[in-house]
C-alpha positions as CSV (number, residue, x, y, z in Angstrom):
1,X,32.3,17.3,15.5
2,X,30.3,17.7,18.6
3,X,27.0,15.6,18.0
4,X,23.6,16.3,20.1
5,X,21.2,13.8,19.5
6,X,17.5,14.1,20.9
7,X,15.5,11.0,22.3
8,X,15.6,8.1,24.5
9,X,14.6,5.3,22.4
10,X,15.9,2.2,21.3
11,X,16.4,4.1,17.6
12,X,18.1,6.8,19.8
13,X,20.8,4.5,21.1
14,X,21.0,3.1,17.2
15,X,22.0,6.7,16.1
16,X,24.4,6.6,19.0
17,X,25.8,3.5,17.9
18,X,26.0,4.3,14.3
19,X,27.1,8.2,14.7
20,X,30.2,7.0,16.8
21,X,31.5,5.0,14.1
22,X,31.8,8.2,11.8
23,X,35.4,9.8,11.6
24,X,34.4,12.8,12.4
25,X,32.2,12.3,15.4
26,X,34.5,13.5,18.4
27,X,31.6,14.0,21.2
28,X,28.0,12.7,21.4
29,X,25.0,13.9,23.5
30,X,22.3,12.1,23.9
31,X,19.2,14.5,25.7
32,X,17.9,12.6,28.3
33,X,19.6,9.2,26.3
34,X,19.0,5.8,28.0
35,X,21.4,3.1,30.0
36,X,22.5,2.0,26.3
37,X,23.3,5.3,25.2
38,X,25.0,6.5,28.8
39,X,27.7,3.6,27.7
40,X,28.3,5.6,24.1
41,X,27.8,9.3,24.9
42,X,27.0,11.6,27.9
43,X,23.3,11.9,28.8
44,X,21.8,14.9,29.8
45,X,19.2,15.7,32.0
46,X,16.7,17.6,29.0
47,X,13.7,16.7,27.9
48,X,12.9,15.8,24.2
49,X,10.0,18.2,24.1
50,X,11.9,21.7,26.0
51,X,13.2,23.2,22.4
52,X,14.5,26.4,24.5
53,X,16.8,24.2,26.3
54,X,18.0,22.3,24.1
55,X,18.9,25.3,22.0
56,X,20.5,26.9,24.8
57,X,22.8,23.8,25.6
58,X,23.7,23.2,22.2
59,X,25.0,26.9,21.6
60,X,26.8,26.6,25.3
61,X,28.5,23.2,24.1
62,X,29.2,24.5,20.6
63,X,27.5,21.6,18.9
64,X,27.8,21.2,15.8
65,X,24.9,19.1,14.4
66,X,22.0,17.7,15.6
67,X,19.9,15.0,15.5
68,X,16.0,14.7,16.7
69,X,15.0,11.2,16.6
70,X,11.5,11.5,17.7
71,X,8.4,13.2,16.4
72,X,7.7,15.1,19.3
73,X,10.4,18.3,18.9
74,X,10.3,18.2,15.2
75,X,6.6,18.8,15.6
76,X,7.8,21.6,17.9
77,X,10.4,23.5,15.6
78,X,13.7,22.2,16.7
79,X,14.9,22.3,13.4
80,X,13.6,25.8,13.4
81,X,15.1,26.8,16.8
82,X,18.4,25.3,15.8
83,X,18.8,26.6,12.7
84,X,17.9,30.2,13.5
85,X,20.9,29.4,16.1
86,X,23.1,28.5,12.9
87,X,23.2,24.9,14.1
88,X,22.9,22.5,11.7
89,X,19.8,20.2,12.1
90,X,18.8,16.5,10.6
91,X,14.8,17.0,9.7
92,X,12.1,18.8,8.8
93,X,10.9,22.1,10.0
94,X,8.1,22.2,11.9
95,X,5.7,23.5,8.6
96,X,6.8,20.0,7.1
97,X,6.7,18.3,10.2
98,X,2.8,18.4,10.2
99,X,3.1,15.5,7.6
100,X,3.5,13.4,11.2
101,X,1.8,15.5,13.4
102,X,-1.7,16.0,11.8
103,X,-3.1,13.0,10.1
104,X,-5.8,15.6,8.4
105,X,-3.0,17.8,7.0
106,X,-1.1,14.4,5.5
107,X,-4.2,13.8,3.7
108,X,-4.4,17.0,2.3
109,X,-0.5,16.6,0.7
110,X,-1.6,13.5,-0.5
111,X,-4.6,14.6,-2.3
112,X,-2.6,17.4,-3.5
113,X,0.4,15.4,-4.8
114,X,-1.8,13.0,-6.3
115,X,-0.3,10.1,-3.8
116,X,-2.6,7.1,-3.4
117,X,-4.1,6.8,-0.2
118,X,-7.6,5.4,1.1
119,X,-10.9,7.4,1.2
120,X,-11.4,9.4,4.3
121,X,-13.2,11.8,6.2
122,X,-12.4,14.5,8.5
123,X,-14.1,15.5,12.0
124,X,-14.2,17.8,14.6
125,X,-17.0,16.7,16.6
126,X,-19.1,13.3,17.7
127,X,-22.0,13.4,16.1
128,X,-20.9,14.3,12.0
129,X,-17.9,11.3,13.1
130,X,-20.9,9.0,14.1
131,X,-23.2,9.7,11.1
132,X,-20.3,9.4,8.4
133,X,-19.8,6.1,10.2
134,X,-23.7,5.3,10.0
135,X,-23.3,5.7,6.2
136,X,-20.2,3.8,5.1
137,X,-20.7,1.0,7.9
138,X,-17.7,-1.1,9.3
139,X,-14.9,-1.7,9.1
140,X,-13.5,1.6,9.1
141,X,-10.3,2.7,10.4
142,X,-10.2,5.2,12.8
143,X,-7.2,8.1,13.9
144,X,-6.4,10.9,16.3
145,X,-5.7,13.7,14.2
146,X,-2.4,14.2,16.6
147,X,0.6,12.8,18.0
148,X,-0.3,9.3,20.3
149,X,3.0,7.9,20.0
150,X,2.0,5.0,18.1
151,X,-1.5,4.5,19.9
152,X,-4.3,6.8,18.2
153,X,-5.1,4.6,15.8
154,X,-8.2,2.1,15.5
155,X,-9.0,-0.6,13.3
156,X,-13.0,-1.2,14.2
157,X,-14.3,-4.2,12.3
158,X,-17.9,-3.7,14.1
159,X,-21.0,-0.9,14.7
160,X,-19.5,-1.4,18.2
161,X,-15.6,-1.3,17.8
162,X,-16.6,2.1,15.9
163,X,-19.0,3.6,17.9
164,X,-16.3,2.9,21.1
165,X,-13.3,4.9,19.5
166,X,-15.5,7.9,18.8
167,X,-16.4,7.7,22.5
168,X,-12.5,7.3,23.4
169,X,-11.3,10.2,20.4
170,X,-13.9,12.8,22.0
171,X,-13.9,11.9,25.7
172,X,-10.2,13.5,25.9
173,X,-8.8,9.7,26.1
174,X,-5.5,11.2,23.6
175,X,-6.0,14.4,25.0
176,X,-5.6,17.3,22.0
177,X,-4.6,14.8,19.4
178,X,-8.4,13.0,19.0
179,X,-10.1,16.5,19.1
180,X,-10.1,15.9,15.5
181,X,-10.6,12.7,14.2
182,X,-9.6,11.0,10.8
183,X,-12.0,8.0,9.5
184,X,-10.8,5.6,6.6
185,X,-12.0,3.2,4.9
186,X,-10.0,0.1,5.3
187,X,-7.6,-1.5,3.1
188,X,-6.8,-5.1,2.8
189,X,-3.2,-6.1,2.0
190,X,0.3,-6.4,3.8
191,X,2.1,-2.9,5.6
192,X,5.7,-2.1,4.8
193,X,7.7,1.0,5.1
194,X,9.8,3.0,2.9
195,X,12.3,5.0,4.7
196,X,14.2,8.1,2.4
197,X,16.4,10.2,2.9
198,X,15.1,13.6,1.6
199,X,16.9,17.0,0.9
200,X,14.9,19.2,-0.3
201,X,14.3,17.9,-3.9
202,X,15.9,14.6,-3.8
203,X,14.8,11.3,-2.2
204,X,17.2,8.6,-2.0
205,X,15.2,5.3,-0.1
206,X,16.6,2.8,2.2
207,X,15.7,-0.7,1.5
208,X,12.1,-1.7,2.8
209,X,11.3,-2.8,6.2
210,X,8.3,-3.8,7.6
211,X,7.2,-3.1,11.4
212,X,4.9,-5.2,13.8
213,X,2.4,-3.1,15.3
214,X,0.1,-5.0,17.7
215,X,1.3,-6.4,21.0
216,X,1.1,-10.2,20.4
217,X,1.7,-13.1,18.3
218,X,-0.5,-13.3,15.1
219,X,-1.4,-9.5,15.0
220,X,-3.3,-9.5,18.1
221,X,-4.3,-6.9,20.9
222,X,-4.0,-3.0,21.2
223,X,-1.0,-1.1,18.8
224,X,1.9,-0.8,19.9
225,X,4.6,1.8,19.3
226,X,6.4,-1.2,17.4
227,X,7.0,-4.8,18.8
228,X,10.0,-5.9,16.2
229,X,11.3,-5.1,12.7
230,X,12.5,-6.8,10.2
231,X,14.7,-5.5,6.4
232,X,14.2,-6.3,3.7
233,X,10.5,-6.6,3.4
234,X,10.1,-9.3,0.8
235,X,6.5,-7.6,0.1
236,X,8.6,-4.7,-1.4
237,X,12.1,-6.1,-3.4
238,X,14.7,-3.8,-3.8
239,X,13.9,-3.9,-7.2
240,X,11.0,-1.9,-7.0
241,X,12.2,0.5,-4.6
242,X,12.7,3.5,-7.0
243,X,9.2,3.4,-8.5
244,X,7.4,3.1,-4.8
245,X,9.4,6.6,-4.1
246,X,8.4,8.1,-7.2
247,X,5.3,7.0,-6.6
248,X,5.0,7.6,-2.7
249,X,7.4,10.1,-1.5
250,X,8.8,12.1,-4.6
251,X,5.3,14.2,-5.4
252,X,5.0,15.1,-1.7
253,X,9.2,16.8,-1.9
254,X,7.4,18.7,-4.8
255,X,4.0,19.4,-3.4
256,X,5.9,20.7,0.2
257,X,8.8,22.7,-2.2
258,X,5.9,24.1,-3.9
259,X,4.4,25.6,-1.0
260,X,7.8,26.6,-0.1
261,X,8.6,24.4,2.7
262,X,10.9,21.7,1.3
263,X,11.5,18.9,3.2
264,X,14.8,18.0,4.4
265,X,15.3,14.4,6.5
266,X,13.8,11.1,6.5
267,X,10.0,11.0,5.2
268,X,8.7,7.4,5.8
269,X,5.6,6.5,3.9
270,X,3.7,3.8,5.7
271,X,2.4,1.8,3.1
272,X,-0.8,-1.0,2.5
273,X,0.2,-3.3,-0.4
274,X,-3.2,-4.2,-1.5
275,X,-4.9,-6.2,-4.6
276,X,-4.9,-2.7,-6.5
277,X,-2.0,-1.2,-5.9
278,X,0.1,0.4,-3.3
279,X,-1.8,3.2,-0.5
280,X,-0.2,5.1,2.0
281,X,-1.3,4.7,5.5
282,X,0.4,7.8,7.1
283,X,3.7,9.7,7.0
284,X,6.4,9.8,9.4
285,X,9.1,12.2,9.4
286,X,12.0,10.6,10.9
287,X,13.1,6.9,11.6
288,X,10.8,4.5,12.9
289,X,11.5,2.6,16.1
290,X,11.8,-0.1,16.0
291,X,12.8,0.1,11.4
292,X,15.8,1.8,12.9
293,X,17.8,-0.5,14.6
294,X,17.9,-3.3,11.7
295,X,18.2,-0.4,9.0
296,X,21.2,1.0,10.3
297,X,22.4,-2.5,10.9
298,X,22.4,-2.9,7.2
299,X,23.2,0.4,6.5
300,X,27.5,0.6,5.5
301,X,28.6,3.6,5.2
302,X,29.2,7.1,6.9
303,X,25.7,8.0,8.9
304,X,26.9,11.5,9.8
305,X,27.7,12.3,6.0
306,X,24.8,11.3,5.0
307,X,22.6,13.2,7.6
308,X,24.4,16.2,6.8
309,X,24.5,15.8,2.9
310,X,20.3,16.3,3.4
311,X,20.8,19.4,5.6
312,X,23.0,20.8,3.1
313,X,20.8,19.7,-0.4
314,X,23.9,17.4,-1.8
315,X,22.3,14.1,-1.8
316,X,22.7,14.5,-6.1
317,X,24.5,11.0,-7.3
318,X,24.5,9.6,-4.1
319,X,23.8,5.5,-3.6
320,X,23.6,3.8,-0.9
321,X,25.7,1.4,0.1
322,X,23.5,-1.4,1.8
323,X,24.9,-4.8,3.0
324,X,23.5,-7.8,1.8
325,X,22.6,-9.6,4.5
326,X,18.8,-9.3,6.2
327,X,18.5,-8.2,10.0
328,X,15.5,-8.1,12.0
329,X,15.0,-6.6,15.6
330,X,12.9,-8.2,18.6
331,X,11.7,-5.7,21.6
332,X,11.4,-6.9,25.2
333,X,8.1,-4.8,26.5
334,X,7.5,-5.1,30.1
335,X,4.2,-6.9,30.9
336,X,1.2,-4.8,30.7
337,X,2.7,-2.6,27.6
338,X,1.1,-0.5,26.0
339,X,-1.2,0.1,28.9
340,X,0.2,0.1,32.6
341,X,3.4,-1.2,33.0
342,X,5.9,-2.4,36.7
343,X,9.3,-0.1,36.2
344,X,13.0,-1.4,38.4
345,X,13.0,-4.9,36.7
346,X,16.6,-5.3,36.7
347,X,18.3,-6.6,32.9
348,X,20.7,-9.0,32.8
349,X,22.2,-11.1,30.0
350,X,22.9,-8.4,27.3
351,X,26.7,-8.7,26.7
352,X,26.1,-12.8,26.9
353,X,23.6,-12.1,24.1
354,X,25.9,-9.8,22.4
355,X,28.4,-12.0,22.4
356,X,26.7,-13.8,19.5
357,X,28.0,-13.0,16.1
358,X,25.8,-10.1,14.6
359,X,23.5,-9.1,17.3
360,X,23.5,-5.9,18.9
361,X,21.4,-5.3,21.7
362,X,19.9,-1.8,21.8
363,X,18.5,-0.4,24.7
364,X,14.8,2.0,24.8
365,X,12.9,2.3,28.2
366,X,16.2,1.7,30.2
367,X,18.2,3.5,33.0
368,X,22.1,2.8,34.4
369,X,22.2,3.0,37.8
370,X,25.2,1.6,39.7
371,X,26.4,-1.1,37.3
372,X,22.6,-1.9,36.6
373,X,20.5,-1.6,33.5
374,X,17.0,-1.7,35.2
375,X,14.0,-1.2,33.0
376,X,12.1,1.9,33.0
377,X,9.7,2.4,30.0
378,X,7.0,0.1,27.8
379,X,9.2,-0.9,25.3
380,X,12.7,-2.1,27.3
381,X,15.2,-3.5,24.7
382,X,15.5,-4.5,21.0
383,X,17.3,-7.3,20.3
384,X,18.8,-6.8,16.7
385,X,20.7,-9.7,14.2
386,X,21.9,-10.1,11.4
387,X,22.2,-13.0,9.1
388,X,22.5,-14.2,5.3
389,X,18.5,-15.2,5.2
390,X,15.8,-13.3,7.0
391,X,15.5,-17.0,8.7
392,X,19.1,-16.9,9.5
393,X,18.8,-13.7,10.8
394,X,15.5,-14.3,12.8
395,X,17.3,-17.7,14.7
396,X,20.5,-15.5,15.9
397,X,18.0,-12.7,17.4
398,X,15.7,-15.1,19.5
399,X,18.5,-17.0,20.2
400,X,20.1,-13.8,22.0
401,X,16.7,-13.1,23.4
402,X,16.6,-16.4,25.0
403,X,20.2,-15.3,27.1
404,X,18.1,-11.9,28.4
405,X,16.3,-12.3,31.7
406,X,13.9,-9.6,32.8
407,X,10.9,-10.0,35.5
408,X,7.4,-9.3,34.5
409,X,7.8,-9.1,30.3
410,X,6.9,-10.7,27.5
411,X,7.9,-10.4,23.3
412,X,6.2,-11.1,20.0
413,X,7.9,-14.9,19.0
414,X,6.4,-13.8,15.1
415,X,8.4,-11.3,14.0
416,X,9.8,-12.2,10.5
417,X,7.4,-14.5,10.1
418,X,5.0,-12.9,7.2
419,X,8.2,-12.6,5.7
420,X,9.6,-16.3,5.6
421,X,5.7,-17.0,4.0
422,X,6.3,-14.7,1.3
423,X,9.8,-16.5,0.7
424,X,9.0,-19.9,1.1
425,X,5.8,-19.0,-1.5
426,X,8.7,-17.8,-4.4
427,X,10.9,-21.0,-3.8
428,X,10.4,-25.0,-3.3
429,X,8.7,-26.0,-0.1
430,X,11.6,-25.9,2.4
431,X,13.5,-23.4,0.6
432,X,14.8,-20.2,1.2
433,X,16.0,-17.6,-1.1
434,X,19.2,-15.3,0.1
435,X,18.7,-11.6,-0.1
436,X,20.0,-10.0,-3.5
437,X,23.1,-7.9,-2.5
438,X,22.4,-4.7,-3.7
439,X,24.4,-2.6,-6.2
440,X,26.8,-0.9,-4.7
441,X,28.3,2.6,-5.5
């Protein structure tokens, strides 16, 4: 099969890496790809966001499947575009891809579906935003209604915090996306995310994984579009992975087939694990970057089959087969990320560090150019491991990270670390539980 995947990301080059291991994968493209992906499949010069052209190459090329990774040309009706071509697509059509791409839509499903999620108000302009937030008081949480690739989202803990993301949200600061705002009341508790595959009427989740959001050690500074990633999540077991998807992502496959728009791909339910109970944040409707990269290290079996077994409503009876051990994934960002960031750093040190047993290196904001890897986005690499412990498995990565060298950037030296706290909690001081191998089919 001719394989088009569509992205440039670090979780693109994962579903380079894991689509090539598939018997049936005989040519990958990768539209624009990365310098990791140019090393796996040919990169072409196409936007992820020009549907038309993308359409037009894959009839041209005779692809055979397809695979957006990012949010932007679901959001945009790939899956649409490609299927009115009669080319198979991975992911939601662009009706169900508004679970992503409007945070006041999501809320409606929700509410509709009966899914628990936090209280929250809708707003098109300044002044009803400003006099909801006069009534409830801080802290409130505070969202673009659109796409801001990670970024539109606020947590103001003061009158000032608040009143200073209303004046970003309606001064244009994310352009369409904050000309409605969503305001939340915040939750307490510990995020995760549950990752399923979906086709149609079935979801069949991945094992939890939980992302690290803000740029810098201990939860601090602006969000991120994702600093490091770790699986599994101890907050969420794999034991209870069935009834968070019946309770999370099962009534929205009903409430979207209901309206007759069912939802076929991955739907990830960012979740809040507070004192009462589960909430979900938002929705996604692909993989997360960077949940990708140690998902689909984990992840032992057939990628492509499974992609196309939600395309084509067959998921019925299927389990997953998951390997036991824990991986967790460390990005490289180059200094000034998320703001304004140097580009041309040159990478070194990524097949020393893959030389290490169980690490994978997988490339994001990167480009080849004569022999070089030289950086070229926020968020550069993410170094990925594998081990029998989430501590074993947190070691190898920093370890590899330590045989990297890149000018001008910095990474989180936390990740994993809420984690370990939860383990260490369930076992003797100094103690560390292994992961539970999963059943396998």
């Amino acid at each position: 099969m001719r394989i088009l995947i569509i992205g440039s990301g670090g979780r693109e080059h994962a579903l380079a890496w894991k689509l090539k291991q598939s018997p049936e994968a005989d040519e990958i493209f990768v539209a624009p790809g990365n310098g990791g992906t140019a090393s796996l499949a040919r990169n072409l010069p196409i936007s992820e966001g020009d549907v038309p052209a993308l359409v037009a190459f894959a009839r041209e090329h005779h692809v055979d499947f397809v695979v957006p990774g990012p949010e932007l040309p679901l959001t945009l009706g790939v899956v649409d575009a490609m299927t009115e071509a009669g080319i198979p697509c991975f992911g939601p059509v662009a009706a169900c891809a508004r679970l992503e791409g409007s945070k006041a839509f999501a809320k409606e499903i929700m509410q509709a579906a009966g899914v628990p999620t936090a209280a929250c108000g809708v707003f098109s302009d300044r002044k009803s935003a400003g006099a909801f937030a006069a009534k409830h008081g801080a802290p409130l949480v505070i969202k673009a209604d659109g796409l801001a690739a990670g970024k539109g989202v606020v947590i103001a803990m003061t009158e000032h915090d608040i009143d200073a993301a209303l004046d970003d949200m309606f001064s244009g600061r994310f352009g369409a996306a904050g000309q409605t705002v969503v305001m939340e009341e915040f939750l307490r508790g510990e995020e995760v995310s549950l990752l399923c595959f979906c086709d149609g009427e079935r979801a069949l989740p991945l094992p939890s994984a939980q992302d690290h959001k803000a740029a810098y050690d201990g939860d601090r500074g602006p969000n991120t579009g994702g600093m490091g990633a770790y699986s599994p999540a101890p907050v969420l077991p794999d034991d209870e992975l069935e009834r968070m998807a019946d309770l999370t992502v099962r009534p929205v496959l009903r409430e979207m087939a209901r309206r007759g728009t069912p939802f076929r791909g991955i739907l990830y339910a960012g979740l809040m694990m507070t004192d009462d109970g589960p909430r979900v944040l938002e929705y996604n409707v692909r993989f997360g970057d960077p949940e990708c990269q140690p998902l689909l290290m984990r992840l032992d079996e057939d990628l492509l089959g499974l992609l196309r077994s939600c395309v084509e409503g067959s998921l019925a009876d299927h389990k997953l087969r998951i390997r036991h051990e824990a991986a967790l994934g460390v990005v490289l960002a180059a200094d000034g990320y998320p703001g304004s960031y140097p580009k041309g750093m040159e990478v070194s040190g990524i097949s020393e560090a893959e030389a290490l047993d169980a690490v994978r290196v997988f490339q994001a904001g990167t480009r080849y150019d004569n022999g070089r890897i030289l950086a070229n986005g926020g968020r550069v690499l993410c170094v990925t491991a594998m081990g029998e412990t989430l501590s074993a498995a947190r070691t190898r990565a920093y370890e590899a990270m330590e045989r990297i060298s890149m000018p001008d950037s910095f990474c989180r030296r936390d990740i994993g670390s809420k984690g370990l706290e939860h383990l260490q909690s369930e076992t003797v001081p100094g103690a560390e539980r292994r992961v539970t191998p999963p059943q396998r089919s």
